[in-house]
Backbone as CSV, one residue per row, in Angstrom:
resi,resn,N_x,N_y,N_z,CA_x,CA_y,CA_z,C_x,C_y,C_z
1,UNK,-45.498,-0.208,-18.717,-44.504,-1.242,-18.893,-43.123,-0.626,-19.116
2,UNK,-42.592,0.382,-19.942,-41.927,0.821,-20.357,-40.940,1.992,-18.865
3,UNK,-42.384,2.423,-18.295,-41.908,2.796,-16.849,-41.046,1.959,-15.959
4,UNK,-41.539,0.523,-16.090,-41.068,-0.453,-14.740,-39.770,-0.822,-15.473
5,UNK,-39.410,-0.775,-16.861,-38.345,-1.169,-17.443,-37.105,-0.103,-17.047
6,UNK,-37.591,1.211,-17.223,-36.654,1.985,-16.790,-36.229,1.882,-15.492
7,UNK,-37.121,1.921,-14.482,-37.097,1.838,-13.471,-36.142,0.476,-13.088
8,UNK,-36.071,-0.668,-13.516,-35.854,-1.773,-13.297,-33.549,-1.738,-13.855
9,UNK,-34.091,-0.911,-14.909,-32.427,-0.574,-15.390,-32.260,0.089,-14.479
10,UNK,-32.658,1.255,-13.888,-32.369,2.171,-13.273,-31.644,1.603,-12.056
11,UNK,-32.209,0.500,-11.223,-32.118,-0.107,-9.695,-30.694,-0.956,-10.356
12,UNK,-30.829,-1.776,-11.595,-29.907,-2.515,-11.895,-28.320,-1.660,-12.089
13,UNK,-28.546,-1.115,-12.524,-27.302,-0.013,-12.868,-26.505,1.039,-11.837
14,UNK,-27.973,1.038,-10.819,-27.282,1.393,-9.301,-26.516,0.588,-8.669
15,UNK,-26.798,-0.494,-8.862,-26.986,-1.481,-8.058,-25.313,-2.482,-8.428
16,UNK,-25.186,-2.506,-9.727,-23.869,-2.575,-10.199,-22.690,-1.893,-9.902
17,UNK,-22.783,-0.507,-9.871,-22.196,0.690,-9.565,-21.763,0.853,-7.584
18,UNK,-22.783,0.004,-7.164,-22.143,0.248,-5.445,-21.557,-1.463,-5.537
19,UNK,-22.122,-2.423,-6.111,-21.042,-3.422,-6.109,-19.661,-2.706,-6.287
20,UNK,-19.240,-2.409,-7.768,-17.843,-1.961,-7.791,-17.460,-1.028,-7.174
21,UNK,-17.977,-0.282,-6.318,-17.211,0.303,-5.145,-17.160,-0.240,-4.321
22,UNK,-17.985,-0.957,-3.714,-17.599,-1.920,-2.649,-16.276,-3.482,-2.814
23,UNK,-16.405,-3.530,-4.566,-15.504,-4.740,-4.562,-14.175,-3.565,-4.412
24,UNK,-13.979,-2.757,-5.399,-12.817,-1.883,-5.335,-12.511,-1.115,-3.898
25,UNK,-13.700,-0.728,-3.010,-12.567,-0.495,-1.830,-12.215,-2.173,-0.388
26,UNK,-12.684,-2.816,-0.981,-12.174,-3.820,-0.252,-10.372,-3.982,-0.416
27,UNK,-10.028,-3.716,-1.442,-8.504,-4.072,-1.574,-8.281,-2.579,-1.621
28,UNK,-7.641,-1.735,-0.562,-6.833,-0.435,-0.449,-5.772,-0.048,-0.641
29,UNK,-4.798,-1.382,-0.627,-3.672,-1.551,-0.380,-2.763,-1.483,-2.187
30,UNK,-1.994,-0.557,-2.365,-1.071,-0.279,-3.406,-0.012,-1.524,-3.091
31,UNK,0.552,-2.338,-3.756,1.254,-3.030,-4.087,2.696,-2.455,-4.324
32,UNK,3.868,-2.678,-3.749,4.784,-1.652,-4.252,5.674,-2.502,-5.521
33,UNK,5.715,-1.194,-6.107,6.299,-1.772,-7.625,8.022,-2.378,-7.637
34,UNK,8.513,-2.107,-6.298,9.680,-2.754,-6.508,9.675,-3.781,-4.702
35,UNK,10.133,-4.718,-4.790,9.805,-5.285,-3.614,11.480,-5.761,-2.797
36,UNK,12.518,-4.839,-3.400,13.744,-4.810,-3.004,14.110,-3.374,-1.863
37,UNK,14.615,-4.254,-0.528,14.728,-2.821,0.564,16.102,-2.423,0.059
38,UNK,16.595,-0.762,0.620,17.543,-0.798,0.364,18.319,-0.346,1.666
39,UNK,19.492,-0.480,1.943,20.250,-0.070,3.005,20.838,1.177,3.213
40,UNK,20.843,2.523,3.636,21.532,3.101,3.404,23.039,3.557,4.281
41,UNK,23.641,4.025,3.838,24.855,4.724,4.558,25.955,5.685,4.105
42,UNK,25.921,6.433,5.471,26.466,7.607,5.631,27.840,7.552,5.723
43,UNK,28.844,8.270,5.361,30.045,8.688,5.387,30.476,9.564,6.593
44,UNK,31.568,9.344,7.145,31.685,10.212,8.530,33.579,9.786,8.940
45,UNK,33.520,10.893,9.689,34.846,11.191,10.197,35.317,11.788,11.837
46,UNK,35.790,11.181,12.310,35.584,11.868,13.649,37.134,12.541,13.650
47,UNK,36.504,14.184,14.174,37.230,15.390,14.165,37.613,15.920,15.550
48,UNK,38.405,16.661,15.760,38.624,17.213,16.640,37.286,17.997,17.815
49,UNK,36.493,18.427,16.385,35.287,18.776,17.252,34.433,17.604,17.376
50,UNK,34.509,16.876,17.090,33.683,15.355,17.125,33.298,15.194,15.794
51,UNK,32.048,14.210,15.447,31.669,13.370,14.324,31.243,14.438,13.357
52,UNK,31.772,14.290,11.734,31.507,15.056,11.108,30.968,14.564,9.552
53,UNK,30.031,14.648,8.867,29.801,13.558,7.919,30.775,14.376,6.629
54,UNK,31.376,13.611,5.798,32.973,13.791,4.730,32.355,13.605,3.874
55,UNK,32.720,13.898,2.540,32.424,13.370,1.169,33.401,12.624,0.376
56,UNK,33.627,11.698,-0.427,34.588,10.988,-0.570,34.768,10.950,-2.330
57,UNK,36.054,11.688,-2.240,36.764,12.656,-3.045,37.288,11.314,-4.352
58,UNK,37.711,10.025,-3.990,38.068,9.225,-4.501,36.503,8.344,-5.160
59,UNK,36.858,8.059,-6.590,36.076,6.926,-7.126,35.596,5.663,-6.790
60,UNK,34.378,5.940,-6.524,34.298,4.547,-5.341,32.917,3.494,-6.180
61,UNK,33.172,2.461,-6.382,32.524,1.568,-7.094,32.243,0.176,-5.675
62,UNK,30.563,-0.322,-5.625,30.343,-1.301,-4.715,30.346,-2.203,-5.250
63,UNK,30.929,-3.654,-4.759,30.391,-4.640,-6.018,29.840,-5.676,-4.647
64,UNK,29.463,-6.434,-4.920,28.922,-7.789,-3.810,29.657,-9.104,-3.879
65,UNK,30.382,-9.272,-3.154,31.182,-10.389,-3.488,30.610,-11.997,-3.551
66,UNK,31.283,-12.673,-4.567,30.121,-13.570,-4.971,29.425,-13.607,-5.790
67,UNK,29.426,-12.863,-6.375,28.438,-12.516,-7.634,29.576,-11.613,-8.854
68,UNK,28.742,-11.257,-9.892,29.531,-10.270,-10.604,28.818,-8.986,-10.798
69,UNK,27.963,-8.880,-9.825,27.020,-7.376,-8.901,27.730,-6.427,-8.818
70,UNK,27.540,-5.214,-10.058,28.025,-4.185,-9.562,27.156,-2.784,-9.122
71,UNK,27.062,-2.815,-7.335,25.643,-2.268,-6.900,25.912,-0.346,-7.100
72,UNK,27.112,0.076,-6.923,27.180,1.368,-7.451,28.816,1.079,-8.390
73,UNK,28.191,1.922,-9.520,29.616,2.156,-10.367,30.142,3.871,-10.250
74,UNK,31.522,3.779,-10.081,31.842,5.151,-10.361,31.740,6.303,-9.847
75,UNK,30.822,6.430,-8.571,30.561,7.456,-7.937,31.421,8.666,-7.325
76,UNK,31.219,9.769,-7.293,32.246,10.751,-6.728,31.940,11.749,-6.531
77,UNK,32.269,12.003,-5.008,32.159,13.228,-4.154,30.657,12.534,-3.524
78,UNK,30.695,11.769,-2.703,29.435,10.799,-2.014,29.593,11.441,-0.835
79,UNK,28.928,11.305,0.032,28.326,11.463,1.452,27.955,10.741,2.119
80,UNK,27.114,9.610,1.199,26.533,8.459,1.537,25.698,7.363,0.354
81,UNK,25.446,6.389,0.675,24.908,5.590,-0.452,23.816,4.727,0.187
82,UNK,22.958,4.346,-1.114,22.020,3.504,-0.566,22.346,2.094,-1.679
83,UNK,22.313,0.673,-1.057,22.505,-0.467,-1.516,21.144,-1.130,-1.109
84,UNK,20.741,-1.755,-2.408,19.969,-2.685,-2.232,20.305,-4.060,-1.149
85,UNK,19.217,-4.601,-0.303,19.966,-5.661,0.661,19.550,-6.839,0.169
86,UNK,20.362,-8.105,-0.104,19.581,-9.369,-0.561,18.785,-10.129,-0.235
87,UNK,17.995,-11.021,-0.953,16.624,-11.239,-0.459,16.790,-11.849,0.941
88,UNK,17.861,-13.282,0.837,17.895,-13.935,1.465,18.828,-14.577,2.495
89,UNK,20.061,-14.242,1.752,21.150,-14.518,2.011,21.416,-14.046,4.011
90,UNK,22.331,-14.774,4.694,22.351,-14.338,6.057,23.288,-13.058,6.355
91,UNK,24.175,-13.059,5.087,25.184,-12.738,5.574,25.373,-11.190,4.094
92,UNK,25.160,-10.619,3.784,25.861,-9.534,2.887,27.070,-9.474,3.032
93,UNK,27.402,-9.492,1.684,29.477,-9.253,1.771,29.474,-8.005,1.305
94,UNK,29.915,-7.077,1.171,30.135,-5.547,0.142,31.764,-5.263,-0.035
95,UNK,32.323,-5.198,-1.190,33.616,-4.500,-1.272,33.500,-3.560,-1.721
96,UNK,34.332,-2.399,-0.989,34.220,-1.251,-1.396,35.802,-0.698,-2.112
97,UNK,35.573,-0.650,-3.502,36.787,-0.057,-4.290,36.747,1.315,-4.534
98,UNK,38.185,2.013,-3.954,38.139,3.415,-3.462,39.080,3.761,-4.938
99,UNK,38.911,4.933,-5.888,40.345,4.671,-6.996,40.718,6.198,-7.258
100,UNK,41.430,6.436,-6.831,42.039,7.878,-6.639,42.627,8.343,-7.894
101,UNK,43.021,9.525,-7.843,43.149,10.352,-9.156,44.906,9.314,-10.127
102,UNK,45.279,8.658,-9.492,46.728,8.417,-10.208,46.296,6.794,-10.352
103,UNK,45.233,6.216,-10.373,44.518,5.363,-10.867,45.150,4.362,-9.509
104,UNK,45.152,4.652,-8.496,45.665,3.226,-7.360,44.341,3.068,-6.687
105,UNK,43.524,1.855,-6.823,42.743,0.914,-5.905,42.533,0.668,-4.811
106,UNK,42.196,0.652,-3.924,42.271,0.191,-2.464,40.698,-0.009,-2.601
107,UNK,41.054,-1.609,-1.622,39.300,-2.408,-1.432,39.330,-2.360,0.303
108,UNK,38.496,-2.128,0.713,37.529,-2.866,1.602,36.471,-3.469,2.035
109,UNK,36.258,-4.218,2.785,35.059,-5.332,2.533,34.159,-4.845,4.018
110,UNK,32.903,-4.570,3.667,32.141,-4.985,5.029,31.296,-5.896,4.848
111,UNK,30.887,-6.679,5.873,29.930,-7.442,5.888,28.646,-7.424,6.656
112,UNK,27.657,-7.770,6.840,26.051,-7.421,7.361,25.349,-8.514,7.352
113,UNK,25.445,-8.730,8.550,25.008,-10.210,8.951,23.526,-9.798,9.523
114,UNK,22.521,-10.182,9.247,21.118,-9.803,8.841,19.965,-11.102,9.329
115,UNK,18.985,-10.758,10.041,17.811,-11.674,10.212,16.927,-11.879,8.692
116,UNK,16.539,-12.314,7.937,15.248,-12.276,6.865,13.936,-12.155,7.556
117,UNK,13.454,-10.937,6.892,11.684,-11.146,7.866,10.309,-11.012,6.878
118,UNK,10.120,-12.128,6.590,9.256,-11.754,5.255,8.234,-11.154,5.712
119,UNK,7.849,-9.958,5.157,6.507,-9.107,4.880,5.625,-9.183,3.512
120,UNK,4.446,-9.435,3.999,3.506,-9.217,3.116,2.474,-8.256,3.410
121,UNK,2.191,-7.733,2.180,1.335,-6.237,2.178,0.012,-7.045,2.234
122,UNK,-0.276,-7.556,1.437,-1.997,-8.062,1.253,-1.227,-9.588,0.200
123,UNK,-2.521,-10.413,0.327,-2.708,-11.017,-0.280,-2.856,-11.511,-1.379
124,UNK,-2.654,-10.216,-2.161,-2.730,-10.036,-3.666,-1.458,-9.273,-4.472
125,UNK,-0.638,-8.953,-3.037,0.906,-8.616,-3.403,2.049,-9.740,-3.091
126,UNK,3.154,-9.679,-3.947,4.290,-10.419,-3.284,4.938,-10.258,-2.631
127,UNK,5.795,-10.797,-1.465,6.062,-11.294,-0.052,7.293,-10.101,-0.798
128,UNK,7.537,-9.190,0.145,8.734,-8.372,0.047,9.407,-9.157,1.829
129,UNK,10.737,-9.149,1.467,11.935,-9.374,2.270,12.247,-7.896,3.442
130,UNK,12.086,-7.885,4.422,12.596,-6.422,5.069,13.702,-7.642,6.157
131,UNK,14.410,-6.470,6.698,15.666,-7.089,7.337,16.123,-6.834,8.874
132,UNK,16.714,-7.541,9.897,17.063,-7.183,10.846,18.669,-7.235,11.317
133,UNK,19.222,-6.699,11.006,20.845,-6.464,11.215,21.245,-7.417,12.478
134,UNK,22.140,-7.884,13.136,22.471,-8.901,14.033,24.170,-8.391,14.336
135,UNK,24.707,-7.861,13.292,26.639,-7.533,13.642,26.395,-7.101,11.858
136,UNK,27.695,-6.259,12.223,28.655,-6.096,11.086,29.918,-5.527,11.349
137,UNK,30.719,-6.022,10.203,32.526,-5.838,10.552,32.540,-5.479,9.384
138,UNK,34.109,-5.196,9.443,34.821,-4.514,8.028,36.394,-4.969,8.175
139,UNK,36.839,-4.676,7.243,38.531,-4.385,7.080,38.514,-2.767,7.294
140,UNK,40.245,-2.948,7.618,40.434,-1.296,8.120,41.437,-0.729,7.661
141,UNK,41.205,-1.016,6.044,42.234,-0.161,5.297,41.884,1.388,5.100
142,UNK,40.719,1.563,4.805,40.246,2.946,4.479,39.501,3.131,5.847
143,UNK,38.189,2.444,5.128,37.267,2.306,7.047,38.445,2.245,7.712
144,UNK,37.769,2.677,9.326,38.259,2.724,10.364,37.181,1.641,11.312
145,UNK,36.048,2.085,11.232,34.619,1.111,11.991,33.583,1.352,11.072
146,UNK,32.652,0.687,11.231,30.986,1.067,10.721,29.789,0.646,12.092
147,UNK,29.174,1.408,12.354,28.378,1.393,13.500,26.919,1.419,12.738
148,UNK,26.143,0.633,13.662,24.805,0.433,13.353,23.974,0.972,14.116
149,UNK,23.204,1.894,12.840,22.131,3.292,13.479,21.118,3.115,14.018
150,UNK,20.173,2.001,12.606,19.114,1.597,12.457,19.094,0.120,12.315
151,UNK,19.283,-0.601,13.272,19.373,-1.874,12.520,18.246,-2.851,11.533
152,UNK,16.883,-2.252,11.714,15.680,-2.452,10.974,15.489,-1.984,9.686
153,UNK,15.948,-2.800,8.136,16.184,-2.304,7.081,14.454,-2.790,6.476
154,UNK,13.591,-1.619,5.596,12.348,-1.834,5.040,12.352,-0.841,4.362
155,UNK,10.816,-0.704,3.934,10.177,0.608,2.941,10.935,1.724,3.542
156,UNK,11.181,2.315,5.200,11.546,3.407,5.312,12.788,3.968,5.474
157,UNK,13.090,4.868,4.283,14.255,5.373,4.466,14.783,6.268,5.738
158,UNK,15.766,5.534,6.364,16.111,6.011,7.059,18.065,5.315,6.875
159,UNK,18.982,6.164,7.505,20.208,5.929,7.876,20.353,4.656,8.664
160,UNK,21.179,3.800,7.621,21.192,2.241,9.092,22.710,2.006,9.367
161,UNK,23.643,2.634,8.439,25.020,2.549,9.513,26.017,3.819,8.754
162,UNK,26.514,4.135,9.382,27.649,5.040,9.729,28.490,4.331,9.273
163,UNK,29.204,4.652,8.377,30.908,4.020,8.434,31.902,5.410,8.189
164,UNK,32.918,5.441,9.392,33.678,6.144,9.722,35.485,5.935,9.029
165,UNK,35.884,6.677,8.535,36.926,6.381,7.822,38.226,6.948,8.803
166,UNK,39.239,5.890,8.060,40.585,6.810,9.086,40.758,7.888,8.645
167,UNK,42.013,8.335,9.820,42.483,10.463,9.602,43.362,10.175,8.461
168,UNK,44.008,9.151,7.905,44.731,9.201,6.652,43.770,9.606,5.082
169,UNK,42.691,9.262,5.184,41.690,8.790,4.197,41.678,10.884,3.613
């Protein structure tokens, strides 16, 4: 009796043990802990020898217009930046405040006019936002243009626009 009991835990306790591997590899999928894409971009200058990426010597703070969003504060000696893109909105506004050593300001604004494409990982994660670019413009006080690299903004980092500054800058 005492045999079939063991025996009987024994099958039961196996038997539990390939359930929870089988319930646990049914869901594979990691959930990502932040469900905000971000945009990035590069700094650049076109040179005599052609395109050259610059670093930007002046204090440069992003804010989002419309809001009181301030997406980078303070930065200096950049190359490039990465901005979070909004969930929903069609249109991204960005001003970019440039503030040089004798404390003078200069803004420019780009904007990123964007498809919404909701992605979902699994069923047991929340709907992350990834993006499809459509145009973007700027003012051309500092900028000169911003060109679009990548227009497909998601999980992968990659470069999605260039913005090229004037030969005064």
């Amino acid at each position: 009796m005492r045999k079939r009991l063991t025996r009987h835990a024994a099958l039961a306790t196996a038997t539990a043990a390939a359930l929870a591997i089988i319930a646990a590899g049914c869901e594979t999928t990691d959930c990502p802990l932040n469900n905000v894409v971000y945009s990035t971009y590069g700094f650049y200058a076109i040179t005599d020898e052609g395109e050259s990426q610059v670093s930007i010597l002046d204090t440069l703070t992003i804010t989002a217009a419309g809001t009181d969003s301030v997406l980078l504060n303070r930065m200096v000696n950049a190359s490039g930046v990465e901005l979070p893109v909004s969930y929903s909105a069609a249109v991204d506004t960005l001003i970019f405040h440039f503030t040089n050593t004798l404390s003078r300001t200069r803004r420019d604004t780009i904007w990123i006019e964007k498809e919404n494409i909701p992605h979902y990982e699994s069923p047991t994660c929340p709907a992350s936002m990834f993006h499809h670019v459509t145009g973007v413009r700027c003012t051309h006080r500092l900028i000169d243009s911003v060109q679009t690299v990548n227009p497909n903004i998601n999980y992968n980092v990659s470069e999605n626009f260039k913005i090229y500054f004037r030969n005064s800058y």
